[in-house]
C-alpha positions in Angstrom: -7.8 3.2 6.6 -11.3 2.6 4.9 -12.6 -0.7 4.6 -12.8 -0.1 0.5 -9.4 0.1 0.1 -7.7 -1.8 -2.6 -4.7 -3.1 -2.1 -4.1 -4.9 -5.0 -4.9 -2.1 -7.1 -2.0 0.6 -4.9 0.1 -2.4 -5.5 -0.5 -2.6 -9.1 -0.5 1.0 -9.6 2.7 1.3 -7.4 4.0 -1.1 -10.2 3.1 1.0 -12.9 5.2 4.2 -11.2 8.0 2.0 -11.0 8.0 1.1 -14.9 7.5 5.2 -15.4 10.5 6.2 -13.0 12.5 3.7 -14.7 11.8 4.5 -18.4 14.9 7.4 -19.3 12.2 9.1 -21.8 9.8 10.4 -18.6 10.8 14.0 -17.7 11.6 15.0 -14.4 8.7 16.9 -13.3 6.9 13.5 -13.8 9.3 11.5 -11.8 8.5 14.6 -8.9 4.8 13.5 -9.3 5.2 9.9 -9.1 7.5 9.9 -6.1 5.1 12.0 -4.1 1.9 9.5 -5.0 3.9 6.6 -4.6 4.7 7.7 -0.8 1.2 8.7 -0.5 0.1 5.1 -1.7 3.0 3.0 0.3 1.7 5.0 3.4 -2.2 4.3 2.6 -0.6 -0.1 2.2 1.3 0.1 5.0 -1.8 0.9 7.3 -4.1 -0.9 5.7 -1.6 -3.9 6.5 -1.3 -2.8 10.0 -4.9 -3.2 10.1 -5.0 -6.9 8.7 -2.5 -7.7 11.0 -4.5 -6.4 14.1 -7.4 -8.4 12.9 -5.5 -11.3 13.1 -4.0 -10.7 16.4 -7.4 -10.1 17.9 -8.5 -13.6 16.1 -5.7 -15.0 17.5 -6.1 -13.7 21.0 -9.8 -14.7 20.8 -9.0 -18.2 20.0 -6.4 -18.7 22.5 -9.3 -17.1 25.1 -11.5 -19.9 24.2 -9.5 -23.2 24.5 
């Protein structure tokens, strides 16, 4: 995952699918669409928090290396 990517904004945008899936008045083929980019965008979060949390591992680590 690329350091320019925006979490906030796959969250928000994963918020916005949600309201579309829900709404009865969005057609099927839609609901197709949405599902696939919303598993394309929870994959893309899900690594980018994997990252953040090996950063903070290897601070952690680090710190405990130099008490």
């Amino acid at each position: 995952m690329t350091e320019s990517f925006d979490y906030g904004a796959a969250m928000a945008e994963l918020e916005q699918i949600a309201k579309r899936v829900e709404d009865p008045n969005t057609g099927l083929e839609n609901i197709d669409r949405d599902v696939a980019r919303s598993k394309e965008l929870i994959g893309q979060c899900r690594d980018y928090l994997r990252g953040v949390r090996e950063k903070i591992e290897s601070v952690r680590e680090d710190d405990l290396e130099n008490e």
